[in-house]
N, C-alpha and C positions, 0 to 999 in steps of 0.2 A: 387346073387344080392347084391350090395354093400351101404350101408346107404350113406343117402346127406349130407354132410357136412354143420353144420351151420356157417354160417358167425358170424364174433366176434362180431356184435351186438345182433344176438339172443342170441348165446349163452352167451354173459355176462349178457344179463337181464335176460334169464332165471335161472343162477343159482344165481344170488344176489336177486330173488323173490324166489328161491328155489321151482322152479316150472318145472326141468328138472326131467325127469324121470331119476330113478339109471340106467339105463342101456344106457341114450343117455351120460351118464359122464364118461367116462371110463379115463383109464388115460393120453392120450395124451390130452385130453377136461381140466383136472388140469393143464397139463401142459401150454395150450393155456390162459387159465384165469389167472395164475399166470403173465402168460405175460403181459397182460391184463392190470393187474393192477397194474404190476412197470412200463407200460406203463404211463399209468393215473395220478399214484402220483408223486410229486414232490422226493421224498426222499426214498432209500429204508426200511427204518423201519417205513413210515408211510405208505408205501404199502404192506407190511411183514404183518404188523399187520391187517390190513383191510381186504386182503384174509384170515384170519386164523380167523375171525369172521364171515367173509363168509361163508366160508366153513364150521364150527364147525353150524349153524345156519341151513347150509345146508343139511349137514349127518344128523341133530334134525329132520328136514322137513321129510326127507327119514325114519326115528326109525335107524338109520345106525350109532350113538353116537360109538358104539365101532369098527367101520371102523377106524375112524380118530384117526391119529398117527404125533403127537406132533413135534417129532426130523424129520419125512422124511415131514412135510412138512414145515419145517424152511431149511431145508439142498437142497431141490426142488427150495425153494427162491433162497433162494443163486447161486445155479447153474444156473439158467434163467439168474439171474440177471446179474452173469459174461457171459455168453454166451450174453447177450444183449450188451451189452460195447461195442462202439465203430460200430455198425451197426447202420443201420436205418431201419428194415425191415417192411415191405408193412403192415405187415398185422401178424397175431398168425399163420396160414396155413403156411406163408413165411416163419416165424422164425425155424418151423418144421420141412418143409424142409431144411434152413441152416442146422439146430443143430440136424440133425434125431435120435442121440444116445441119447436124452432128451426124445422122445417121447416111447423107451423103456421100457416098467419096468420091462421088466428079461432082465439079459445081457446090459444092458444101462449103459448111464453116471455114474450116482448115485456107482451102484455096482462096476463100475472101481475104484473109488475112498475110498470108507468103506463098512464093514460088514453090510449090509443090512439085511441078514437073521440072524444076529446078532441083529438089531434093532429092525425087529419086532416080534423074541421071547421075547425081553424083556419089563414088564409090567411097567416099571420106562422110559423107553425110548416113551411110548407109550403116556406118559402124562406129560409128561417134556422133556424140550430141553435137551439132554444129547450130547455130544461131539461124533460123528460120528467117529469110528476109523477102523485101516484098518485091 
């Protein structure tokens, strides 16, 4: 049996009240919020910054502080953001379906680009933006 999808109004109020359970946020759900909210902002560094207070407020909610990793979720920005450019898509669900290799986190976009498993053994990459290499 397969879980109901929130629509991007639940799901944006529930994790900016940090009131989603850790398990209904997996990662295609960051990757829908991030949309979300370069959707929302005018600019992408004042939407960059807004999820990253989001979410850091979020994981606090959850006791999850040592989930969150600094460099993959500035480099997750970034990737939305260019995969948004120049579409108009309907909806976070639509965007998913365009960009399906975003909604990966093994094997996905991110990993074609830099050492991920490089990123998250490291304890400096973890809490600062470090330069993603390949």
């Amino acid at each position: 049996m397969s879980e109901a999808i929130l629509d991007d109004a639940a799901l944006l109020a529930g994790f900016v009240a940090a009131t989603l359970p850790g398990p209904a946020f997996g990662h295609r759900e960051h990757v829908r919020v991030a949309f979300l909210f370069l959707r929302t902002y005018d600019d992408f560094g004042a939407a960059a910054v807004a999820f990253r207070a989001a979410l850091r407020r979020f994981v606090a909610a959850l006791g999850a502080e040592d989930r969150y990793h600094e460099t993959l979720t500035w480099a997750y920005l970034a990737l939305v953001h260019e995969h948004m450019h120049g579409h108009d898509d309907a909806d976070s669900v639509a965007f998913l379906a365009r960009c399906p290799r975003l909604g990966q986190h093994r094997g996905g976009e991110l990993e074609s680009r830099c050492d991920v498993a490089g990123l998250l053994a490291s304890p400096l990459a973890r809490r600062v933006l470090v330069w993603p290499s390949r």
